[in-house]
C-alpha positions as CSV (number, residue, x, y, z in Angstrom):
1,X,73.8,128.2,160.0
2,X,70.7,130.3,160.3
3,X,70.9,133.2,163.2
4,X,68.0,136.2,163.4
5,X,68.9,138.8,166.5
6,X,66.1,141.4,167.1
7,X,65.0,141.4,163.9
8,X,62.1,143.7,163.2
9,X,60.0,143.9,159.9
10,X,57.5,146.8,160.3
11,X,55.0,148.0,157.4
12,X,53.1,151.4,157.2
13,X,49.7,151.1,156.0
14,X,47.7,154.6,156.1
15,X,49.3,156.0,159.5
16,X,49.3,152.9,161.4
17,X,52.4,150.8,161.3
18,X,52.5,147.2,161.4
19,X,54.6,145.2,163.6
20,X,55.0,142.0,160.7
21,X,57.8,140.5,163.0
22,X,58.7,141.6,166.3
23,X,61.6,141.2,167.8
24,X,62.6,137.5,166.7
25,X,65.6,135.9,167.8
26,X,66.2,132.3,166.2
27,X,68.8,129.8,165.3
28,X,68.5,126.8,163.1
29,X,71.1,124.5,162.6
30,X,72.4,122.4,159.3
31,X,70.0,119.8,158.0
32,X,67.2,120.7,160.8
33,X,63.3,120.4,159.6
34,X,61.8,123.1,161.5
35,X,57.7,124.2,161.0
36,X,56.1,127.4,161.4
37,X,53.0,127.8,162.1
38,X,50.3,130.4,164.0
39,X,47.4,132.1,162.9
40,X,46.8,133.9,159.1
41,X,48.9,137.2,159.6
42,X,51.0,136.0,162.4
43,X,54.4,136.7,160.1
44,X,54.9,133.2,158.9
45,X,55.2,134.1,155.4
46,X,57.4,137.4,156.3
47,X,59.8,135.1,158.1
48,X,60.3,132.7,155.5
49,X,60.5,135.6,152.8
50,X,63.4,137.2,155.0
51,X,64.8,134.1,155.2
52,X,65.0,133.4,152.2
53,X,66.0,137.3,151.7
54,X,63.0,138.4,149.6
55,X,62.3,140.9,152.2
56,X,64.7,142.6,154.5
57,X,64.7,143.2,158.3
58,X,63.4,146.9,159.5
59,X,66.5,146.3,162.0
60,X,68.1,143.6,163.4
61,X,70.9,141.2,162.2
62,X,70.3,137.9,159.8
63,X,73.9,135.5,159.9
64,X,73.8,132.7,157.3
65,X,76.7,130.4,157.2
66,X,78.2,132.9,159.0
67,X,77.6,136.1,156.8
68,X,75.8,139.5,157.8
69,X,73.6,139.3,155.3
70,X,71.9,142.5,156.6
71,X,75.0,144.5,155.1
72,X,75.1,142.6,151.7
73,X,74.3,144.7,148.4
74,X,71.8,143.6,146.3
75,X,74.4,141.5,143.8
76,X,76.0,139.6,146.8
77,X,71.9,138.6,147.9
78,X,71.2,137.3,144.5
79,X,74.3,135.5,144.7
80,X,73.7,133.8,148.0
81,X,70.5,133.2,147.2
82,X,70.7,131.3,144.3
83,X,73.6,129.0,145.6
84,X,72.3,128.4,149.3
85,X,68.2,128.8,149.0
86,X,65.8,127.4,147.2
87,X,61.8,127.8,147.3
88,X,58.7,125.8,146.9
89,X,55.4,127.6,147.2
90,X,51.7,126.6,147.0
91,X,50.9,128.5,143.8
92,X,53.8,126.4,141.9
93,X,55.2,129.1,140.0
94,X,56.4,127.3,136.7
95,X,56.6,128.3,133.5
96,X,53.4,127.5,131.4
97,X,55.3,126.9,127.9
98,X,58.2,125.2,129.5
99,X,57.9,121.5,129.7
100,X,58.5,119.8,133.0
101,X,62.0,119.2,132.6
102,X,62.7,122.6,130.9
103,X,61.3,124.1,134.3
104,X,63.7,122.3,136.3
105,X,66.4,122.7,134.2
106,X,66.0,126.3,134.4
107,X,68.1,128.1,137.1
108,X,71.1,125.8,135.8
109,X,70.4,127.3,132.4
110,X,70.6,131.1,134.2
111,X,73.6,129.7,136.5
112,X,75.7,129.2,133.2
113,X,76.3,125.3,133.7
114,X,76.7,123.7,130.3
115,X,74.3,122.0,128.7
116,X,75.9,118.7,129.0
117,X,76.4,119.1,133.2
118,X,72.6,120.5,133.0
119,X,71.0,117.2,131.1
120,X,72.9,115.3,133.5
121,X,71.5,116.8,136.8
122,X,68.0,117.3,135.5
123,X,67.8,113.5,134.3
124,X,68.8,112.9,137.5
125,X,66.2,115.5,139.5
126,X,63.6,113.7,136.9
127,X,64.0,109.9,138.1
128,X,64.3,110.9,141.8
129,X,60.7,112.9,141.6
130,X,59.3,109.7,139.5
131,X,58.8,112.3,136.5
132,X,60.6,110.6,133.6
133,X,57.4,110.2,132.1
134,X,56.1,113.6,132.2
135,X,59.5,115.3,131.2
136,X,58.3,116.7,128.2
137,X,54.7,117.6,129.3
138,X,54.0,121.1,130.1
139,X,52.5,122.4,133.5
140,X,49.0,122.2,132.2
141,X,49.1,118.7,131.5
142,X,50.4,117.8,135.2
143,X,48.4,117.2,138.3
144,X,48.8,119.2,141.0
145,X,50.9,116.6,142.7
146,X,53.0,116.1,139.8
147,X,53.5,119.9,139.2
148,X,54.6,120.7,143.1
149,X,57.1,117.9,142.5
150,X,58.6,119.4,139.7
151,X,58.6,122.9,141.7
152,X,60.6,120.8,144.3
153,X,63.1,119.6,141.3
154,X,63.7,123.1,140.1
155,X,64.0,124.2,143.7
156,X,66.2,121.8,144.9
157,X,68.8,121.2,141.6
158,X,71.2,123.9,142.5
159,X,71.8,121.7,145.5
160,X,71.4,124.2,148.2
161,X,71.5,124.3,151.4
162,X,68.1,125.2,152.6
163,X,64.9,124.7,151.4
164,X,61.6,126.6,152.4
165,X,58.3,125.3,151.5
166,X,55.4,128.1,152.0
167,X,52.1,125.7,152.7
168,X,53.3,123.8,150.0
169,X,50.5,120.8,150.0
170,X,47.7,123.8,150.4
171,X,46.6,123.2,147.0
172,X,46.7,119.6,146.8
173,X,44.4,116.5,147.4
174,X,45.7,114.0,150.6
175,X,47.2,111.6,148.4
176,X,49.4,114.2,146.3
177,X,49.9,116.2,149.9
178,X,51.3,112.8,151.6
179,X,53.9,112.2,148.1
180,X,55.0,115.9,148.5
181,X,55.5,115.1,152.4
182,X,57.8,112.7,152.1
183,X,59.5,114.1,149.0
184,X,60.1,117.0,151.3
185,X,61.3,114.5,154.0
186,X,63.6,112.4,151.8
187,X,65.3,115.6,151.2
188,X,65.4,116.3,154.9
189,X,67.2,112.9,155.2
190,X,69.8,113.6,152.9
191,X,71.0,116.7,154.9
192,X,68.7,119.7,153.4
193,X,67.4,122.2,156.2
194,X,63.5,122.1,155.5
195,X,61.5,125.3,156.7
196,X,57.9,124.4,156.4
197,X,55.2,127.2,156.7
198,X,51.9,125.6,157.0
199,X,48.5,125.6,159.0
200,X,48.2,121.6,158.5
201,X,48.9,120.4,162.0
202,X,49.4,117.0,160.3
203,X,52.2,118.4,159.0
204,X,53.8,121.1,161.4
205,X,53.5,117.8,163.8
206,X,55.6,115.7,161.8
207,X,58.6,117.7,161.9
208,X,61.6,117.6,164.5
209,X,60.9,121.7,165.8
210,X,58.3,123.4,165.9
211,X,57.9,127.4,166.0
212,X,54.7,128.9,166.6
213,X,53.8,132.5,166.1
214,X,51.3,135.1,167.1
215,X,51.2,139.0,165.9
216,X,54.7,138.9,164.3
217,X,56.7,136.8,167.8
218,X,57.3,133.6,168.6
219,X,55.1,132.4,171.3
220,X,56.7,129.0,171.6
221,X,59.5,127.1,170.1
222,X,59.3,123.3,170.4
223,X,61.5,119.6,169.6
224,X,59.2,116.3,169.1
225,X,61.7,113.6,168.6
226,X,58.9,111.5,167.8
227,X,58.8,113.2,164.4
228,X,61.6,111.5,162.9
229,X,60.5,108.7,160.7
């Protein structure tokens, strides 16, 4: 599904360049749940952002579902990123004066679905996050729990086919971490491919692979069948 070959992401800052990834060669298969982890400034983040082809390689090729996206132009990358990807982050990123469900309802609205098909799939996204009862409050009146779920709704109502989650409990309590956890998992279960970045080891360990990276490579690449749950 997912293929990187020698990709490279480098970065000039002054006259030194920066080696972000180096030379990563991956492959991640339909519906796996795979974390990244490694040290702050390992590439994490730039993997996922490539990925999820909000950065592009220096050089290298990136396949998804069997497309180069390394030659698409920028209109055939919004395109495939809006019908195969969607992100959660740890800042949230909703819309302060939209109301829960007008958040998730969102990229249908810039998708062109009608509005009938939309209230449909939104009611739908609101009873499997438990946020019926918040659908009409607004970001601010949310707790951080409640407001990462709704991030995972709006992420997740396009029904693509991959989801990645940048350290996306790192500004929540345990209990609100754990519900996004297994939110995160249930979607897992239903056939999602989950890329985690995170520095909770709870976490990283709980998935079925396990990538770890140092100065922009991947030192080690690891299954724990225990994971599944």
């Amino acid at each position: 599904m997912i293929k990187l070959e020698q990709i490279h992401r480098d970065f000039q800052v002054g006259d030194q360049t920066v080696h972000a990834l180096d030379d990563i060669n991956l492959e991640i298969t339909q519906g796996e749940y795979l974390s990244v982890m490694g040290p702050s400034g390992s590439g994490k983040s730039t993997l996922l952002n490539l990925i999820g082809m909000l950065d592009h390689a220096t050089s290298g090729i990136y396949t998804l579902n069997g497309q180069n996206v390394t030659q698409m132009d920028e209109h055939q990358e919004a395109e495939t990123r809006n019908r195969h990807i969607g992100f959660v982050f740890q800042a949230f990123h909703l819309i302060p004066r939209l109301t829960a469900a007008e958040n998730i309802e969102l990229p249908l609205v810039l998708a062109g679905m009608s509005p009938a098909e939309r209230y449909q799939r939104v009611e739908q996204a609101l009873k499997a996050m438990n946020l019926i009862e918040r659908a009409h409050h607004k970001p601010d009146q949310l707790s951080g729990g409640q407001r990462q779920r709704v991030a995972i709704a709006r992420a997740t109502i396009t029904e693509p086919a991959v989801l990645l989650a940048d350290e996306p409990t790192g500004n929540l309590d345990q209990k609100s971490g754990q519900d996004v956890i297994d939110t995160l998992e249930t979607l897992n279960k239903k056939g999602i491919t989950l890329i985690v970045v995170t520095h909770d080891h709870h976490l990283g360990d709980r998935s079925h692979r396990s990538l770890k990276m140092v100065d922009g490579r991947i030192v080690s690449d690891r299954s724990h069948v225990q994971a599944e749950t």
